[in-house]
PLY file of the C-alpha trace (Angstrom):
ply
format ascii 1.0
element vertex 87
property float x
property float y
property float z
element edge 86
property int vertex1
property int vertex2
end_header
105.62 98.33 108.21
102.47 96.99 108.18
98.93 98.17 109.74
95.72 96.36 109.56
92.42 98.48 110.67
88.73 97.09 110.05
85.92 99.38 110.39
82.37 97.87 110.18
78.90 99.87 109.11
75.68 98.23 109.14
73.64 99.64 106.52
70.79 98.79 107.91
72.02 101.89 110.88
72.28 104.49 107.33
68.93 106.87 107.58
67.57 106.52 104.36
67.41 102.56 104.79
64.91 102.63 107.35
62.04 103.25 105.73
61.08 101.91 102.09
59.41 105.76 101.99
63.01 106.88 101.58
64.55 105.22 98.88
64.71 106.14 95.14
62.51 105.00 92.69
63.81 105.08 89.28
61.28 106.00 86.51
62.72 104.48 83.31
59.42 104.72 80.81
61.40 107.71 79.04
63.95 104.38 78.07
62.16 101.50 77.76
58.38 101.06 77.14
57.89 98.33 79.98
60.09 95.50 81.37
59.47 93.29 78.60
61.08 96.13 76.57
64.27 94.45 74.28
65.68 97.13 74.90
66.19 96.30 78.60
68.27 92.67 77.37
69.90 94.78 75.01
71.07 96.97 77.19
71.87 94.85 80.10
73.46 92.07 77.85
75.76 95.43 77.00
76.15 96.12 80.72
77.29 92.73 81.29
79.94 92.88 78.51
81.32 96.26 79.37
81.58 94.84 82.95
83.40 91.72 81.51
85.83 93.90 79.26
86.81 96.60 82.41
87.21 93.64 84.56
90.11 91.83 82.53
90.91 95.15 81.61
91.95 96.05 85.37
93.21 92.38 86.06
95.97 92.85 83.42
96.67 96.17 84.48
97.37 95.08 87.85
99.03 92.28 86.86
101.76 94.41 84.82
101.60 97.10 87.52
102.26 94.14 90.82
103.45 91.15 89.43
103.62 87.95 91.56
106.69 87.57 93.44
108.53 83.90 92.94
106.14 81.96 95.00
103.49 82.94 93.48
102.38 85.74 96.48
101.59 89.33 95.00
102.18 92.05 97.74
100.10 95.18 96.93
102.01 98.52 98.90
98.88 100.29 99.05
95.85 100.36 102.01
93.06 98.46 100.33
89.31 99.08 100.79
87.47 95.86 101.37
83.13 96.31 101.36
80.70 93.49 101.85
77.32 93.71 101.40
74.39 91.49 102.67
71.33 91.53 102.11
0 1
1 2
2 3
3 4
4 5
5 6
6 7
7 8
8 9
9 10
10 11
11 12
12 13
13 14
14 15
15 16
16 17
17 18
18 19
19 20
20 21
21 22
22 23
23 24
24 25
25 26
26 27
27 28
28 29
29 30
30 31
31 32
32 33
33 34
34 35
35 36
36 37
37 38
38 39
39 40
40 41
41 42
42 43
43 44
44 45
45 46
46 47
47 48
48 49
49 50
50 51
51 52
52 53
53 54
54 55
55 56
56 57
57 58
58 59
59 60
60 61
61 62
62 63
63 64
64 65
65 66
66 67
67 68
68 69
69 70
70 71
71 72
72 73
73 74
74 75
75 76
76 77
77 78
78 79
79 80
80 81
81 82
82 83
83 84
84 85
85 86
């Protein structure tokens, strides 16, 4: 059986998005002394690797968990979540 539903949000409709007044301001001077900080690179160069690492991570997972069927196709039995945000 299959079932297909789409839901759409505007974020721009979300409360705390309509004024700047609302938002959170992180306060990161306990961390790093200033933007120019190495420790900000540092820690966003280590950011960028753990992404890499969970990402093939998860592909290989998935891969073992659905492989592709003979044509090449991989059918996923679960309801998937798709989000897609603009600025």
């Amino acid at each position: 059986m299959f079932s297909a539903r789409s839901f759409a949000h505007s974020i721009a409709e979300a409360p705390a998005a309509k004024t700047a007044e609302r938002l959170p301001e992180w306060n990161l001077a306990d961390l790093y002394a200033g933007i120019d900080d190495p420790a900000v690179k540092r820690d966003l160069d280590r950011a960028d690797a753990d992404c890499g690492a969970f990402e093939a991570d998860y592909r290989r997972r998935v891969l073992a968990a659905y492989p592709p069927r003979a044509d090449g196709t991989t059918l996923f039995p679960f309801t998937r979540l798709f989000i897609v945000a603009v600025k």
